[in-house]
Steps between C-alpha positions, in 0.01 A plus 500: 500500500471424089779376369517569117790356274665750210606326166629737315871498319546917466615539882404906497129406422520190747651795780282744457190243513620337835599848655120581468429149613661512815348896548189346487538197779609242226735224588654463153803272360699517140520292181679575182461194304237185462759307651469733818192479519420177479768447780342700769163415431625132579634644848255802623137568495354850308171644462568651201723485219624821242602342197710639212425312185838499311761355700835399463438156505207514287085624521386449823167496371542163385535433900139623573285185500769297712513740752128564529475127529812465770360798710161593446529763808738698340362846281686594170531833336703539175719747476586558116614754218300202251179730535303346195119407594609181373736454746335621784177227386727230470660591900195557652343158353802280611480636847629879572252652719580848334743659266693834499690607180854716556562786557273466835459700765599350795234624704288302236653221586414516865155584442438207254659251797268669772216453242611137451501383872171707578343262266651194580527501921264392747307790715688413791499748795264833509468756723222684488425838675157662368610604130850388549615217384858319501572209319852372726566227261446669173644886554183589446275816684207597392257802610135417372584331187746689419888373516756746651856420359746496817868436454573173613696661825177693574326223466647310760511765776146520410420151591737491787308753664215401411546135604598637814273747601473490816878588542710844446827410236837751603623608154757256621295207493349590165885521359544143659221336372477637184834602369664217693867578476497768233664845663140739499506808673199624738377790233452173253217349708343837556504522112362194441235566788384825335448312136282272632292777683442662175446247311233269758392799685681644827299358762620128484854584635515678830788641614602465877724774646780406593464084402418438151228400306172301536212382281151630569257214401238792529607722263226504248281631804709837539 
C-alpha cells in the first residue's frame, strides 16, 4: 500500500484530501507545519508527499532540494493557491514532480498521484488473459490498449480472482480479503462484481450457484 504524507495547515482541505486518500487504498498520515513534517519524515517512510507551500512556520518550498536530496524515492505534488506560471516554473525546477493550484478537485488530485506512480514504478506483476491485461502492482487493467479505470476495491477483487483462478471465492471470502475488517454487506460484493462485468466484459467473472465467484482465464474465447 502507498503511503502519501499531507502538509497542509487549513485542516478542512487536509480532511477532505485524506478522506479520498484512504477511499482510494492510500495509507496516508498528517502535517500542519514544516516542523511536522520534517519530524515524521525523520521517523516513517512515504512514497509521496502533498505539499502546501505557505506554512506556518514558513515556505516549504524552500525545503524542496533537501528533501529531494534526503529521499530521492519519495514523489512531490504542490498543493497551492500561489498559481502564477512563475511559481509553478520555479516548483517544478527545484524538484515537484507536478503542481495543482486551489481550488482543486479532489478527484484531480487522485488522478495526478495515479498518473505520478504509473510513471515512476517498475512493471512488476501482469496477468495476461488474451486482450486482458492486469497490472497487480500498478492498479492498472487494460483491454487492447486501452486502460479501464476500476475503483481501487474493484481492482483488487479483480486480481484476487484472477490470481486465483482456479478457485471459487464465497462473497465471504471476498469481504475477508478485500475489505479486511470493514463491516460490508453481501449485496456490496455483488455490486462491485456487476461493475466490473460491465466495464471488462461479463465473461471473466463466473458466477457459481450457490458458492461464489471464480475467474475464467478463458473469457476472451466466449
Amino acid at each position: 500500500m502507498k503511503r502519501i504524507l499531507i502538509v497542509e495547515d487549513d485542516v478542512p482541505i487536509r480532511e477532505v484530501l485524506a478522506k479520498f486518500l484512504i477511499s482510494e487504498n492510500y495509507e496516508v498520515e498528517e502535517a500542519g507545519s514544516i516542523l511536522e513534517m520534517r519530524e515524521k519524515l525523520e521517523n516513517e517512510k512515504y512514497d509521496m508527499i502533498l505539499l502546501d507551500i505557505m506554512l506556518p512556520d514558513g515556505f516549504s518550498i524552500d525545503e524542496l532540494p533537501e528533501i529531494k536530496i534526503n529521499y530521492p524515492e519519495i514523489g512531490i505534488i504542490i498543493i497551492s493557491a500561489r498559481d502564477s506560471d512563475i511559481d509553478k516554473i520555479y516548483g517544478l525546477e527545484i524538484g515537484a514532480d507536478d503542481y495543482i493550484t486551489k481550488p482543486f478537485n479532489p478527484r484531480e488530485v487522485i488522478a495526478r498521484i495515479k498518473a505520478y506512480f504509473r510513471r515512476t514504478s517498475n512493471t512488476g506483476e501482469i496477468l495476461r488473459f488474451g486482450n486482458l491485461k492486469i497490472y497487480c502492482d500498478n492498479y492498472i487493467v487494460k483491454i487492447g490498449d486501452k486502460e479501464v479505470e476500476l475503483t481501487s476495491k474493484e481492482f483488487e477483487i479483480l486480481c484476487l480472482l484472477a490470481k486465483n483462478s482456479n478457485k471459487v471465492f464465497s462473497r465471504d471470502e471476498i469481504i475477508k480479503r478485500v475489505w479486511e475488517d470493514e463491516f460490508i454487506s453481501d449485496r456490496a460484493v455483488d455490486v462491485h462484481i456487476s461493475n466490473l462485468r460491465d466495464k471488462i466484459g461479463k465473461h471473466w467473472i463466473v458466477t457459481v450457484r450457490g458458492m461464489g465467484y471464480r475467474f475464467n482465464t478463458r473469457g476472451y474465447d466466449v
